[in-house]
MARKEGU-540657 format. One record per residue: chain; z, y, x of N, C-alpha, C in turn; residue number from 1. Coordinates in steps of 0.1 Angstrom, whole numbers, padded with zeros to 4 digits, always signed. Example, Ala and Ser with C-alpha at 12.3 -4.5 7.8 and 13.67 -1.06 7.14 Angstrom:
REM residues 2
A/+0078/-0057/+0132/+0078/-0045/+0123/+0078/-0033/+0132/1
A/+0071/-0022/+0128/+0071/-0011/+0137/+0079/+0000/+0129/2
REM end
This chain:
REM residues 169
A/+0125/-0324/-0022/+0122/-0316/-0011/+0130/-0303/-0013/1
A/+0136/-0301/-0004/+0144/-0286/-0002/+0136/-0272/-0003/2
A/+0142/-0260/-0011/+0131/-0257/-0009/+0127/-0239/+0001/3
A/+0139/-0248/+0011/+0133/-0248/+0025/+0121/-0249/+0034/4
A/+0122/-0266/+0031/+0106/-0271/+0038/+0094/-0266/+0032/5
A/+0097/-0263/+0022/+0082/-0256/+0017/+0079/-0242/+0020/6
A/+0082/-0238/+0027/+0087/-0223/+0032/+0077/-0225/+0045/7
A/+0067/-0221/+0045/+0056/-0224/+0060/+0060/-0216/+0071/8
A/+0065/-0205/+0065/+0069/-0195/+0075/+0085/-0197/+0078/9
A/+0093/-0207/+0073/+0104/-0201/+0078/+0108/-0213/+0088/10
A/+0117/-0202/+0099/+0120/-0214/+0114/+0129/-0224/+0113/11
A/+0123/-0239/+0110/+0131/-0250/+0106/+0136/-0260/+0124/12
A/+0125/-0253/+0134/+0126/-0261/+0141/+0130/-0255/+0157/13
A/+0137/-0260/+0165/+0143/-0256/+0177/+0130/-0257/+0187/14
A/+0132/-0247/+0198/+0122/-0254/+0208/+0116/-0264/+0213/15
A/+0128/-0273/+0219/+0126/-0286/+0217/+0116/-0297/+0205/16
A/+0124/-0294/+0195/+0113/-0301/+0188/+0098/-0296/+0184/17
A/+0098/-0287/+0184/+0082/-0279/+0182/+0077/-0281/+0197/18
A/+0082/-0282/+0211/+0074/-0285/+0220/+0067/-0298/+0219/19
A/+0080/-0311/+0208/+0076/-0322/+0213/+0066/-0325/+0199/20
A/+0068/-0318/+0186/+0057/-0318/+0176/+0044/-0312/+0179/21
A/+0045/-0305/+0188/+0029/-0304/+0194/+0024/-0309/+0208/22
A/+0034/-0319/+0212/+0032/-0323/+0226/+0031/-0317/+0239/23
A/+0040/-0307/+0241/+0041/-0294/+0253/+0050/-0295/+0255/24
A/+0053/-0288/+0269/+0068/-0289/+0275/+0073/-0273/+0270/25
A/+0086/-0276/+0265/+0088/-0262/+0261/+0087/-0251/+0271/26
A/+0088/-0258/+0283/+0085/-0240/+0286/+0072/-0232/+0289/27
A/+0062/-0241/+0286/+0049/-0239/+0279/+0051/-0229/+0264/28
A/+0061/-0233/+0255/+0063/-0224/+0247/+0064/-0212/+0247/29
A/+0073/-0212/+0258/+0084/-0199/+0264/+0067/-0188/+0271/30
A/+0060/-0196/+0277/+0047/-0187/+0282/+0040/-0184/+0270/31
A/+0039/-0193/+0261/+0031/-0190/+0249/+0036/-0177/+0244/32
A/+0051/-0174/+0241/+0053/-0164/+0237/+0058/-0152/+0242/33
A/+0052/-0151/+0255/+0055/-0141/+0264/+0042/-0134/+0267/34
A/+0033/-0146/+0266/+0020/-0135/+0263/+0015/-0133/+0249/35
A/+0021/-0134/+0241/+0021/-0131/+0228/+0012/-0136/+0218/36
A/+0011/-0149/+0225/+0005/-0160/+0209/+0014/-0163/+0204/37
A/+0026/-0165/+0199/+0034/-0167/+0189/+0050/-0160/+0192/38
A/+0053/-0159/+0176/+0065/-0149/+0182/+0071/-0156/+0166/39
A/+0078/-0168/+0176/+0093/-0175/+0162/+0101/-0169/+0156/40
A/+0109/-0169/+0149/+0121/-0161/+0145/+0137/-0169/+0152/41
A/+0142/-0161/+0148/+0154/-0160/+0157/+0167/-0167/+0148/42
A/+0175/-0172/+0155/+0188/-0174/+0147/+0197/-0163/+0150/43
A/+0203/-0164/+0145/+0214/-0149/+0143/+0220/-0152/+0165/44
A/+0224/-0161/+0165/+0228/-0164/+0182/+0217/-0163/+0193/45
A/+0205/-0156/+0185/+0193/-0157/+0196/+0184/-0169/+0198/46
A/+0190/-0181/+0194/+0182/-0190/+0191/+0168/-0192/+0188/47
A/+0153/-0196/+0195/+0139/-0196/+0193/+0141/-0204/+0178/48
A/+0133/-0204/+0166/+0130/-0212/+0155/+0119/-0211/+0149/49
A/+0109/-0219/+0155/+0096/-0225/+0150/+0093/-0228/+0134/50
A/+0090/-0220/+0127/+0082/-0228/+0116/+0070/-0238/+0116/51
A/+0065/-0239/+0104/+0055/-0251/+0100/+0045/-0243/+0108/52
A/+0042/-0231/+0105/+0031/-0226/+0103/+0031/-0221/+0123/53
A/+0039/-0221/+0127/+0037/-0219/+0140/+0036/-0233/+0151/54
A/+0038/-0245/+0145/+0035/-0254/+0152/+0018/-0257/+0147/55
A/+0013/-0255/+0134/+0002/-0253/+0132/-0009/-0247/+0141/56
A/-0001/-0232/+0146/-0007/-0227/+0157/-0006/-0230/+0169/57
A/+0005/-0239/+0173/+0004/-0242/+0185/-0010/-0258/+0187/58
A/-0013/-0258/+0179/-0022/-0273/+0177/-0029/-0263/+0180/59
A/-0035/-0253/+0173/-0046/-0249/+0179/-0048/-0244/+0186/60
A/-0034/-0237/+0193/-0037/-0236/+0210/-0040/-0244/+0221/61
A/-0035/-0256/+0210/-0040/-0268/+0221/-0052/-0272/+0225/62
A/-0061/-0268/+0210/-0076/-0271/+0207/-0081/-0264/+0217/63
A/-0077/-0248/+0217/-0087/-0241/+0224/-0085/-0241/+0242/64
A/-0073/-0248/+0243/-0070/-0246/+0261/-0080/-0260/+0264/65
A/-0082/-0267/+0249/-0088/-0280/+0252/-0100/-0278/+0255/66
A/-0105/-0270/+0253/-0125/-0266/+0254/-0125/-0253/+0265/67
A/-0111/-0249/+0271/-0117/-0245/+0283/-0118/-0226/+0286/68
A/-0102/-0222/+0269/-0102/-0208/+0272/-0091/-0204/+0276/69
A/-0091/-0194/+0287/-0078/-0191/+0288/-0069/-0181/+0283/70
A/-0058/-0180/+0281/-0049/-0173/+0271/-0053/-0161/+0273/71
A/-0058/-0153/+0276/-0067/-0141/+0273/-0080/-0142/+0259/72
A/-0084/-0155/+0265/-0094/-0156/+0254/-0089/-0164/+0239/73
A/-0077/-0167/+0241/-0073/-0170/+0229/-0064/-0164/+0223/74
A/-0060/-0154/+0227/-0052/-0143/+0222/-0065/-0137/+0211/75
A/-0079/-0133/+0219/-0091/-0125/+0211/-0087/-0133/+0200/76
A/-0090/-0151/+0203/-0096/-0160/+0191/-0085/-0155/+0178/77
A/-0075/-0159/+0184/-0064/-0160/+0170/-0062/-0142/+0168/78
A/-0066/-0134/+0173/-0066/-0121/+0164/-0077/-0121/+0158/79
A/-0090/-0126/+0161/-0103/-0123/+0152/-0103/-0131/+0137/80
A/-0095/-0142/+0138/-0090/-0151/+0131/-0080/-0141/+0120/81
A/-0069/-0139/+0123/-0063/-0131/+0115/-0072/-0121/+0108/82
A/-0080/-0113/+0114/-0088/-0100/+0112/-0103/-0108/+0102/83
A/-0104/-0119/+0101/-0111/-0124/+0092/-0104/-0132/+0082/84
A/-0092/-0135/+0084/-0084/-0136/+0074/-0080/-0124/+0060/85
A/-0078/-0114/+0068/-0072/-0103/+0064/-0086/-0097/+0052/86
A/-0094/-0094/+0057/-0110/-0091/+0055/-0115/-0103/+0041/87
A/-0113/-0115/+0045/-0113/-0122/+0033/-0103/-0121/+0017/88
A/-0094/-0117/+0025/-0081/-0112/+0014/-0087/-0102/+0007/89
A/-0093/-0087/+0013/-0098/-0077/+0013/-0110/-0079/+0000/90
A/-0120/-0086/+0004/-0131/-0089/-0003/-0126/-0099/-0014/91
A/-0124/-0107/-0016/-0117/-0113/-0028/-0111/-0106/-0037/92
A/-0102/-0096/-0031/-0095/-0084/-0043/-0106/-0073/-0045/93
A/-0118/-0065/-0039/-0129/-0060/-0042/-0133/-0069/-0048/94
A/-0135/-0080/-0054/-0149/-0088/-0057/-0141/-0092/-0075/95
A/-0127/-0091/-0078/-0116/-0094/-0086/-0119/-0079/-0087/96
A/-0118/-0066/-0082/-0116/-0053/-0090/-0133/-0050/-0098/97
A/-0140/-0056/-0091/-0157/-0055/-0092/-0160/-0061/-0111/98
A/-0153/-0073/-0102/-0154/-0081/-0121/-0147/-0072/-0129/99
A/-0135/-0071/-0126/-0132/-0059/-0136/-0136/-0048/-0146/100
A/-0147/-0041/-0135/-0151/-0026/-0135/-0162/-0035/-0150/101
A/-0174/-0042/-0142/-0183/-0049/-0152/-0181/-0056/-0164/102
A/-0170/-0059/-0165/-0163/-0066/-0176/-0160/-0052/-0187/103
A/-0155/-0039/-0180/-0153/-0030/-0187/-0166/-0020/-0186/104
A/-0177/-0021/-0181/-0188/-0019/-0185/-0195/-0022/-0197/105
A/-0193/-0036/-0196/-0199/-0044/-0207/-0191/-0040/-0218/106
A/-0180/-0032/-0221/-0175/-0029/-0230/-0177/-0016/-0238/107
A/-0184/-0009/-0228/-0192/+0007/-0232/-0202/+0007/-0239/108
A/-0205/+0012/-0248/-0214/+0016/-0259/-0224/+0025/-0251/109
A/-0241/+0018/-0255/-0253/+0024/-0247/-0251/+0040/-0251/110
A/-0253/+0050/-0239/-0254/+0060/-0244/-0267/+0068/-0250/111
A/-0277/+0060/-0255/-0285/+0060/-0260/-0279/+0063/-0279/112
A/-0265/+0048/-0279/-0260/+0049/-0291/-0252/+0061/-0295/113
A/-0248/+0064/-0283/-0243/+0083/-0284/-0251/+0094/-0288/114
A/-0262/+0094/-0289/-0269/+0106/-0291/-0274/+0109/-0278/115
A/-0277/+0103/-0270/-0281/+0104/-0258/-0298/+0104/-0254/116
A/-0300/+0113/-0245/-0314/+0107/-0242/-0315/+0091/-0235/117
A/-0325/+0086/-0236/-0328/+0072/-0230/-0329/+0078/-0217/118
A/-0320/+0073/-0211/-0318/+0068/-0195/-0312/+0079/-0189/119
A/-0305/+0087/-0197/-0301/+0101/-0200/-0292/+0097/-0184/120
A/-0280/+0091/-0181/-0267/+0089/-0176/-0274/+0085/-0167/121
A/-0285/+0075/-0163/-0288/+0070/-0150/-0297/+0082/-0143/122
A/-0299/+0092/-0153/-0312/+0101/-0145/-0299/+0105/-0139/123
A/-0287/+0110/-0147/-0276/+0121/-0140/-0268/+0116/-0126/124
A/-0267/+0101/-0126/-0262/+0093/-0118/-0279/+0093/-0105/125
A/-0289/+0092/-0107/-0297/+0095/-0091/-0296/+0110/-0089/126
A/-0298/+0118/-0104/-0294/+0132/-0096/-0279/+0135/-0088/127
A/-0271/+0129/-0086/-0259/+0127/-0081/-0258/+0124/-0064/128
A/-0266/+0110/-0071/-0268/+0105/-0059/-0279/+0109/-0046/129
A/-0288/+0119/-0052/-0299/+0127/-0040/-0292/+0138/-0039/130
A/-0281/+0144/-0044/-0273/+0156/-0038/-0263/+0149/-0028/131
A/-0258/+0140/-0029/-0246/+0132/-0022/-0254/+0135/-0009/132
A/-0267/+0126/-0013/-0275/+0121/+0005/-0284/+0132/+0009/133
A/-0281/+0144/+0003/-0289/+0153/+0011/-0274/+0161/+0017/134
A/-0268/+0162/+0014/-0250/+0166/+0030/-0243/+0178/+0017/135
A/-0247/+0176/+0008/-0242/+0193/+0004/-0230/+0189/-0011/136
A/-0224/+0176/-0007/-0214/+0168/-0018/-0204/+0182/-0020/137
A/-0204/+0185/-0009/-0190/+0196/-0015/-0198/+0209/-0028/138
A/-0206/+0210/-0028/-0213/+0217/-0043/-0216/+0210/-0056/139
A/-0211/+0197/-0051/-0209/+0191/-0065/-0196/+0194/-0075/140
A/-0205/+0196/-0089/-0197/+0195/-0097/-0195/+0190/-0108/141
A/-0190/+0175/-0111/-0188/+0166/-0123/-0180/+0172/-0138/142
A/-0187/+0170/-0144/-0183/+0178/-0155/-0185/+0168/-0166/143
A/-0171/+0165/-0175/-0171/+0155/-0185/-0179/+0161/-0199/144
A/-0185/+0154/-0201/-0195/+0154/-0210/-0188/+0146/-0224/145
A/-0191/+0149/-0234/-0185/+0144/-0245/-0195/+0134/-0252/146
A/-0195/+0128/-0260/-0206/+0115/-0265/-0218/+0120/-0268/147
A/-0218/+0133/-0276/-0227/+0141/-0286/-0233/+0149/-0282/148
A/-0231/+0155/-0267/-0231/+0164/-0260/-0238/+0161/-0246/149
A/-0247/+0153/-0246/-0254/+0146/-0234/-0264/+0158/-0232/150
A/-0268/+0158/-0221/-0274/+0167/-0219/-0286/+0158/-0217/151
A/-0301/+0165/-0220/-0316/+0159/-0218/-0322/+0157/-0206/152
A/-0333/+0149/-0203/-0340/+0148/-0192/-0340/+0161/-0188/153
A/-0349/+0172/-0197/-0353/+0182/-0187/-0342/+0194/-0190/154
A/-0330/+0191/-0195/-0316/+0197/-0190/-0314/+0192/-0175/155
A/-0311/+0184/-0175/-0310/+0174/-0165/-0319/+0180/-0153/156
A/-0330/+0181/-0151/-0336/+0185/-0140/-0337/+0204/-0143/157
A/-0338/+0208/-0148/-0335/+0223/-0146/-0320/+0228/-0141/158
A/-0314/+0220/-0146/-0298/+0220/-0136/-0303/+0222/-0122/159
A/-0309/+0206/-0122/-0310/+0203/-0111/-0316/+0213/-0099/160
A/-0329/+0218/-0105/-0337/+0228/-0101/-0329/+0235/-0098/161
A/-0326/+0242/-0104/-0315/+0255/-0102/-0305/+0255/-0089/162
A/-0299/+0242/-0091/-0290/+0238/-0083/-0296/+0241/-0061/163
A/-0310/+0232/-0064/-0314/+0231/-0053/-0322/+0248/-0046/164
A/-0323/+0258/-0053/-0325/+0266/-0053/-0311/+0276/-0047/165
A/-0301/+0277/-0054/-0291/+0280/-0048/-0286/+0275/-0034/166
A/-0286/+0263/-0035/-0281/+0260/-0018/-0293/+0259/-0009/167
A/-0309/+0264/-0013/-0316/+0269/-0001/-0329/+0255/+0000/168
A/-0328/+0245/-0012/-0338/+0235/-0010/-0351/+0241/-0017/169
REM end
């Protein structure tokens, strides 16, 4: 196999035969791609050239004019299609950076084993998080903390105190 044909996207086939690989009269094609369900690539002379993957689409334009939508509504279909294509791509690579993050979680040393108070980091992480959701994020201020250097529960909430005192809570 050349490896051409394995190329889904590239235009191996003339109008003609992509009309008659999906059973349409080409100038069915010609409407197809004037209202903008498919857009072939070109030969350098101007020539229409259908790939694999666009006669693929044209089956399914066949499907959907088969149940009765008209190319308005299958313009929506095949973009919501893309747009949940796209979105699956999206979440797959979130879900691959996720693993990641937890994989290098699992690699961190409890900070209890630092000299830390117990639950020291998660108290600082909701105090974080009830300044975020009360609107006033831009008065935050993250400050790297060193292993040995954890600061206590009731560090931790007299900050805090302090904190909400100054901006008026």
């Amino acid at each position: 196999m050349s490896p051409g044909w394995a190329d889904l996207d590239r235009g191996l086939f003339s109008i003609s035969v992509a009309a008659e690989l999906a059973g349409l009269h080409p100038q069915t094609l010609r409407i197809y791609e004037r209202e903008g369900l498919l857009d072939p690539a070109r030969s350098a002379g101007g020539t229409r050239r259908y790939s694999r993957r666009d006669i693929e689409k044209l089956a399914e334009i066949c499907a959907l004019t088969a149940d009765g939508l008209n190319l308005a509504g299958i313009r929506r279909v095949l973009a919501l299609q893309e747009e949940a294509r796209q979105l699956h791509g999206e979440l797959a690579r979130l879900r691959e950076l996720a693993g990641g993050v937890q994989r290098a979680q699992e690699r961190l040393p409890d900070p209890e084993d630092l000299g830390g108070p117990p639950g020291g980091v998660g108290r600082v992480v909701r105090v974080v998080q009830g300044i975020e959701r009360s609107g006033h994020r831009r008065h935050l201020q993250v400050r790297k903390r060193e292993p040995g250097n954890l600061p206590s529960d009731l560090d931790s909430f007299r900050q805090c105190e302090l904190y909400k005192k100054r901006i008026g809570h």
